[in-house]
KEKOLVO-154692 format. One record per residue (C-alpha): residue number from 1; residue in three letters; x negated, y, z. Coordinates in steps of 0.1 Angstrom, whole numbers, plus 5000, padded with zeros to 4 digits. Example, Ala and Ser with C-alpha at 12.3 -4.5 7.8 and 13.67 -1.06 7.14 Angstrom:
# KEKOLVO-154692
    k    r  east  north    up
    1  Ala  4877   4955  5078
    2  Ser  4863   4989  5071
//
This chain:
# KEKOLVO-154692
    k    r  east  north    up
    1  Unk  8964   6466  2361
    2  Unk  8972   6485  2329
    3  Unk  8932   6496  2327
    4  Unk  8918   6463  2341
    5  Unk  8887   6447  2321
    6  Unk  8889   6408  2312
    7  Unk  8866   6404  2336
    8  Unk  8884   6422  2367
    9  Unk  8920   6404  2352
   10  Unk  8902   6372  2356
   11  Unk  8888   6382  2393
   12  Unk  8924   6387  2403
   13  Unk  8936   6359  2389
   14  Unk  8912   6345  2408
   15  Unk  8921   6360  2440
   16  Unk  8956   6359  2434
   17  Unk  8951   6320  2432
   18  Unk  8927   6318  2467
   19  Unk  8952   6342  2487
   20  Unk  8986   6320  2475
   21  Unk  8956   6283  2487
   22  Unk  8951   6304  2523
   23  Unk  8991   6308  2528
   24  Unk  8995   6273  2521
   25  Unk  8973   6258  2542
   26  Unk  8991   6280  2569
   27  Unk  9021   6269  2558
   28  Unk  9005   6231  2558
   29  Unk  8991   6237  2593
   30  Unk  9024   6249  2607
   31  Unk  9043   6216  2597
   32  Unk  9023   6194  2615
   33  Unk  8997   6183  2587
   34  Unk  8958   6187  2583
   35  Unk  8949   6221  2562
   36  Unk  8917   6208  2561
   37  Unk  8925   6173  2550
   38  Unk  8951   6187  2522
   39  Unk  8926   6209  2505
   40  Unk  8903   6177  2504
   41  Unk  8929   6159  2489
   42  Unk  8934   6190  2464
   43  Unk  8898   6186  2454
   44  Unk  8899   6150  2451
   45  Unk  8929   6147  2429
   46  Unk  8920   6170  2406
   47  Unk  8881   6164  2401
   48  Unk  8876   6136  2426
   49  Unk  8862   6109  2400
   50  Unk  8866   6096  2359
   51  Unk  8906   6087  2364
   52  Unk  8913   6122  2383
   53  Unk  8893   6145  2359
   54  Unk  8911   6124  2331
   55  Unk  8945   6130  2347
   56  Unk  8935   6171  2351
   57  Unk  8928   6169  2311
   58  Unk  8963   6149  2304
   59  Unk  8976   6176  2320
   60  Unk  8957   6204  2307
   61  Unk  8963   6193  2271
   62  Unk  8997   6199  2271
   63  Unk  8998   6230  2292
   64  Unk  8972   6243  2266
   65  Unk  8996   6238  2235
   66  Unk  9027   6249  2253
   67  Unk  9014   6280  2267
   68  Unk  9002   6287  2230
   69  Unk  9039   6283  2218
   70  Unk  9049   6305  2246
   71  Unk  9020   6332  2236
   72  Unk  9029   6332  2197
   73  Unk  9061   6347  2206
   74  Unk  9054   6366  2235
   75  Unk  9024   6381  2219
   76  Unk  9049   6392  2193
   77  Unk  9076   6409  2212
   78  Unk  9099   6376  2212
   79  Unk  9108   6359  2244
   80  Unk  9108   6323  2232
   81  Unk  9121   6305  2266
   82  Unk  9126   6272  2248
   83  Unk  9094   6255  2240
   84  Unk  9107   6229  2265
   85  Unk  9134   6223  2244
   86  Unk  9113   6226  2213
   87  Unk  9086   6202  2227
   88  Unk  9115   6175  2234
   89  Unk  9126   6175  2198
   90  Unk  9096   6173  2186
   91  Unk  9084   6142  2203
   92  Unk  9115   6125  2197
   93  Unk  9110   6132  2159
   94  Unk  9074   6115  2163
   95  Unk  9086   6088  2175
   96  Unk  9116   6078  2158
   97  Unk  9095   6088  2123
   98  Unk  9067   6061  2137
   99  Unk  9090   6038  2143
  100  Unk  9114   6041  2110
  101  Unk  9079   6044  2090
  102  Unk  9059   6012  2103
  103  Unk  9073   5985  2083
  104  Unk  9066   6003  2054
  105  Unk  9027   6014  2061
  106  Unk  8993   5989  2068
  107  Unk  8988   5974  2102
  108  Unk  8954   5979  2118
  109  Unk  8933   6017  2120
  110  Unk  8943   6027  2090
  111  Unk  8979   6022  2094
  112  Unk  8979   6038  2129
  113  Unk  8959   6069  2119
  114  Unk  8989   6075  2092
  115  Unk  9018   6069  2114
  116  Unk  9001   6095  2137
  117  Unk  8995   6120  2111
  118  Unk  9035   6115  2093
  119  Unk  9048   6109  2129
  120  Unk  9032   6143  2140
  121  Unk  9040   6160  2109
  122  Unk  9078   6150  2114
  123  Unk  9073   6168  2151
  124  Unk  9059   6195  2140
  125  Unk  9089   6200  2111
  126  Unk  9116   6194  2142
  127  Unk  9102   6216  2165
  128  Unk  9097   6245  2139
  129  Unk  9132   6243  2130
  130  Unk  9145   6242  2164
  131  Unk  9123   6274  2171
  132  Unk  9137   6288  2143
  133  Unk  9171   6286  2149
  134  Unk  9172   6310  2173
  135  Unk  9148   6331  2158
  136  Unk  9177   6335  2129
  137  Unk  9203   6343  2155
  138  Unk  9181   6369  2172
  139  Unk  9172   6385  2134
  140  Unk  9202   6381  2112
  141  Unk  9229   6380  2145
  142  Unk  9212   6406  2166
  143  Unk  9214   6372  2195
  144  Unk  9194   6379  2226
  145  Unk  9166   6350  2225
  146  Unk  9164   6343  2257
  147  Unk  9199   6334  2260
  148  Unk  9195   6310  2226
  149  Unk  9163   6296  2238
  150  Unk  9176   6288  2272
  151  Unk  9207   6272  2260
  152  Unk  9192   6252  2232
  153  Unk  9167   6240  2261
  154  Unk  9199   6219  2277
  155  Unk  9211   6209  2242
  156  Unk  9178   6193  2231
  157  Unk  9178   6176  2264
  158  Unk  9214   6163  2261
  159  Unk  9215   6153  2224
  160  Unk  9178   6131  2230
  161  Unk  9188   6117  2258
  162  Unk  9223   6109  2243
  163  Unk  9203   6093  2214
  164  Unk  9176   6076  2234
  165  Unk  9203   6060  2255
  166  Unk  9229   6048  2226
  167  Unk  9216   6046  2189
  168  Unk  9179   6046  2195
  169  Unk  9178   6026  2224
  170  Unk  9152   5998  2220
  171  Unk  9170   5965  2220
  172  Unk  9169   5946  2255
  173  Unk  9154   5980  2272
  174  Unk  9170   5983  2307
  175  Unk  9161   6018  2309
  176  Unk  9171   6045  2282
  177  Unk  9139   6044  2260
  178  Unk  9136   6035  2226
  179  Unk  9116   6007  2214
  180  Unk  9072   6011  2215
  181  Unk  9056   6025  2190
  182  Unk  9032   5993  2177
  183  Unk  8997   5992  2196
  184  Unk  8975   6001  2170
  185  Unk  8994   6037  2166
  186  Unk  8972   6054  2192
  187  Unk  8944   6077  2200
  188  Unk  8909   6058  2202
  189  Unk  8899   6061  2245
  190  Unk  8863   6079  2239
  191  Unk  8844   6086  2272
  192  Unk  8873   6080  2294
  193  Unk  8887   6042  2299
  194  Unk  8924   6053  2308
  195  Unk  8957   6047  2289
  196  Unk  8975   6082  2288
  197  Unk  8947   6101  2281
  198  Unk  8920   6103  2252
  199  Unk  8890   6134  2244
  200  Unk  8904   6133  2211
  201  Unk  8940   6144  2219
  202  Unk  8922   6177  2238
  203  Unk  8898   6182  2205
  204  Unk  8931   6185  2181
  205  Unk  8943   6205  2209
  206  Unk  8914   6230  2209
  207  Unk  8914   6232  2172
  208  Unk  8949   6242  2173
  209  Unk  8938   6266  2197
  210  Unk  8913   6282  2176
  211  Unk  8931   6277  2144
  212  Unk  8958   6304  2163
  213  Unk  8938   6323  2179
  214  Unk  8923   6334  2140
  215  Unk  8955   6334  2125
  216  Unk  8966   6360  2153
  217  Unk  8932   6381  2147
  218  Unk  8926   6378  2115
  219  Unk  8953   6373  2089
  220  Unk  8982   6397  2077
  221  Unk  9009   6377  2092
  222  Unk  8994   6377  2126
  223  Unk  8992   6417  2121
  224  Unk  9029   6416  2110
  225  Unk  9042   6391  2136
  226  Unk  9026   6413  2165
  227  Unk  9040   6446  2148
  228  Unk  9075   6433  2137
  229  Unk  9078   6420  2174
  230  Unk  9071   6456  2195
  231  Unk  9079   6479  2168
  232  Unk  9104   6464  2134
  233  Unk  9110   6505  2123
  234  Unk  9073   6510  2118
  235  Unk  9067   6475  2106
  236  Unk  9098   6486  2084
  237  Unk  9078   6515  2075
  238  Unk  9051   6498  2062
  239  Unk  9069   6473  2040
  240  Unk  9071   6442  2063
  241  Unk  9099   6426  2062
  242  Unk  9108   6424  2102
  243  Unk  9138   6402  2102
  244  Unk  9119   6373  2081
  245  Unk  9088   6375  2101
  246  Unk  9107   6373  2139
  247  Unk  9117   6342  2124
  248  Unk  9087   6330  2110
  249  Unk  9074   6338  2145
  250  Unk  9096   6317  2168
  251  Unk  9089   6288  2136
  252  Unk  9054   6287  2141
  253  Unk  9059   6289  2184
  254  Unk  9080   6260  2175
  255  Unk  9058   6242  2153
  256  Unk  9029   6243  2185
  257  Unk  9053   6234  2209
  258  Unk  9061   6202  2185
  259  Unk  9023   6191  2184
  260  Unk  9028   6191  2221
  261  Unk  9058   6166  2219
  262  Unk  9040   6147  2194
  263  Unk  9007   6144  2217
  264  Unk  9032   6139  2245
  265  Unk  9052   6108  2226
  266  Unk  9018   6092  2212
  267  Unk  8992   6095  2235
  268  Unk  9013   6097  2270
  269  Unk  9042   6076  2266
  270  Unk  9040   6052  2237
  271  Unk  9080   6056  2231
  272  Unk  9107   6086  2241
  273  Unk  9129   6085  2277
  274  Unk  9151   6104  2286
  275  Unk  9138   6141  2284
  276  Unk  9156   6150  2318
  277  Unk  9128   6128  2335
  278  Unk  9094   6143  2314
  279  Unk  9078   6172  2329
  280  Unk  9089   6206  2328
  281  Unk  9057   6212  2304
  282  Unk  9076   6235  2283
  283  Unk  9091   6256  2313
  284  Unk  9057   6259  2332
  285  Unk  9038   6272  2300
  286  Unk  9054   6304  2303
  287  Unk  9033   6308  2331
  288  Unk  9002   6300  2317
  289  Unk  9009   6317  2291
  290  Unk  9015   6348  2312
  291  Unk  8984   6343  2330
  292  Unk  8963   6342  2303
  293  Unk  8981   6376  2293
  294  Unk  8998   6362  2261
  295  Unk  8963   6356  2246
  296  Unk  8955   6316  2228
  297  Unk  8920   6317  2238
  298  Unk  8930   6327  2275
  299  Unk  8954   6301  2275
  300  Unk  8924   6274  2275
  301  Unk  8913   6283  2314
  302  Unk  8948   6290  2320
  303  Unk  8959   6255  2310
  304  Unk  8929   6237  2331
  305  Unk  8940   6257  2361
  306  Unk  8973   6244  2361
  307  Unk  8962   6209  2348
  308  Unk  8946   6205  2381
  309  Unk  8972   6220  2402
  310  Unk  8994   6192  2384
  311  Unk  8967   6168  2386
  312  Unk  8961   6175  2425
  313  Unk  9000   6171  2434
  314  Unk  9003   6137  2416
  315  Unk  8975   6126  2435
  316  Unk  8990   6137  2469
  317  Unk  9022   6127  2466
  318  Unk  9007   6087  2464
  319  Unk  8976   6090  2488
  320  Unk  8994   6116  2516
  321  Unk  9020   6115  2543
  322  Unk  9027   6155  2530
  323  Unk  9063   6157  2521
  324  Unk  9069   6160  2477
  325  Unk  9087   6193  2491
  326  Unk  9058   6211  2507
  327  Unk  9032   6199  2479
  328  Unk  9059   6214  2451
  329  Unk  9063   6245  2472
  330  Unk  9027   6254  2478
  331  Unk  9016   6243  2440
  332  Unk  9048   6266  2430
  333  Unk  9032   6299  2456
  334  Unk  9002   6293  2436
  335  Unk  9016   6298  2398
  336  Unk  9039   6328  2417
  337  Unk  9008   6346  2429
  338  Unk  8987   6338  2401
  339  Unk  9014   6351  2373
  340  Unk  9031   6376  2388
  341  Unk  9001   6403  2386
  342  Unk  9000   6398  2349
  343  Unk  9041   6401  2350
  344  Unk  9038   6434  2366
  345  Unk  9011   6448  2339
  346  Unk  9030   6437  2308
  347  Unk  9062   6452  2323
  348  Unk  9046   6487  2329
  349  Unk  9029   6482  2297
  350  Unk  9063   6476  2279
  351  Unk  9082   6501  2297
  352  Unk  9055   6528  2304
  353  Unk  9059   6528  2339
  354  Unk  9018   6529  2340
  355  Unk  9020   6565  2334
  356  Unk  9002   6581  2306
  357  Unk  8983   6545  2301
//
């Protein structure tokens, strides 16, 4: 694994992926149900016509921008477990600035296309600052970030959904939500006719992408997050402040992972639950990232494969007799045997059990 190409990464990735399908459907088969009939039902939910390919990109979108938030800090040497915590903070900001900035701001396009852009900006401030906080504990407090990250995952849940259920709860709202943001404060539906989804939503997201991806290749900071991260004496060395740039590193995870809440809140939902009831979009990235061995530009493919794993379940749950159980497990032996070959080569990589590679 330590010498593998792109291209042979990607063909075990690939096989990885067909091998955990075959168990499955022997697993399918041996509770009763119709292997053959589930993998059509796979096909069909993911690609199967406009509203499933337009659920697989929903879901793609926001695996793509959390599995960048996850591969900004793993990339640098920093385990940044809490973009799920990060993402739920920042769409909460997004929406509570939307809604606290509307009576203030035009109605109509133009209005809309401002709330979006202050209401984003105010998620991407909150999650940066929530990445960051433990990226200060791990640099100045010698913290172990994984620990932080996890346990700032539970607090971002409870304080939202605290907030969404008392002081922001929209007035006569049975359920803990807050109140809609207005109508005209959403993404324009180009080529897909669908509610929760829009083609623009995925172009910011692939800018963001790209915009990364160069800042990682290209610029001094990228050079100085990657070396602070794996080795702080030689970044030391070299004049780079380490301790400032492990926390400029978990900001700027933080910061993606907050576009994500804010595409989340505006284009998906239209108002903030209860963050205990969103998907796990935060926890799952690590996977993607991982599969797409900690690189943005991987992260792309990565994201569509699990987009339509997502995708493919949502559909099965509603149109088949196949218990939730068995759907979850068999979607979860997929993302197990899909990540865990990359797990193994970073691990050897780190630790130099690879040998002389």
């Amino acid at each position: 694994m330590l010498d593998a190409s792109v291209g042979e990464r990607i063909a075990i990735a690939a096989a990885s992926m067909t091998l955990a399908l075959l168990i499955g459907l022997v697993v399918v088969a041996f509770a009763g149900y119709d292997p053959v009939q589930f993998l059509g039902n796979v096909a069909v939910g993911a690609f199967g016509d406009a509203n499933a390919l337009a659920r697989t990109l929903k879901f793609t979108t926001l695996f793509i921008l959390t599995g960048v938030a996850v591969a900004i800090a793993f990339r640098a040497g920093v385990f940044n477990i809490g973009v799920q915590g990060q993402f739920v903070v920042g769409g909460f900001a997004t929406v509570i600035a939307i809604l606290q900035l509307a009576p203030f701001l035009p109605t109509g396009a133009t209005g809309g296309v401002l709330l979006m852009v202050l209401g984003t900006v105010a998620g991407v401030i909150a999650g940066g600052a929530y990445g960051a906080l433990p990226g200060i504990l791990k640099a100045y407090g010698d913290a172990n970030e994984i620990v932080t990250t996890i346990m700032l995952n539970f607090i971002a849940t409870g304080a939202v959904g605290y907030l969404v259920d008392g002081p922001f709860r929209g007035e006569g709202n049975r359920a803990p939500n807050t109140a809609r943001i207005p109508e005209y404060v959403s993404l324009p539906r180009v080529v897909f006719d669908v509610p929760d989804f829009s083609v623009v939503g995925l172009a910011v997201t692939l800018v963001v992408v790209a915009a990364i991806a160069w800042v990682l290749a290209r610029t001094r900071f990228g050079y100085d997050m990657v070396t602070s991260g794996h080795q702080i004496a030689a970044a030391t060395f070299s004049g780079v402040n380490a301790k400032r740039t492990v926390v400029a590193t978990m900001t700027l995870s933080g910061m993606v992972a907050g576009i994500a809440g804010a595409l989340f809140a505006i284009m998906i939902q239209g108002y903030y639950s209860d963050p205990a009831g969103i998907g796990t979009y935060g926890f799952d990235a690590i996977a993607v990232s991982l599969l797409a061995a900690n690189n943005p530009l991987g992260v792309v493919p990565a994201g569509f494969l699990f987009g339509a794993l997502d995708s493919a379940g949502s559909h099965i749950r509603i149109n088949s007799d196949v218990p939730v159980q068995l759907i979850d497990g068999i979607i979860g032996l997929v993302v197990l045997f899909v990540a865990v070959p990359e797990l193994f080569r970073m691990a050897a990589e780190r630790t130099g059990l690879g040998g002389e590679n």
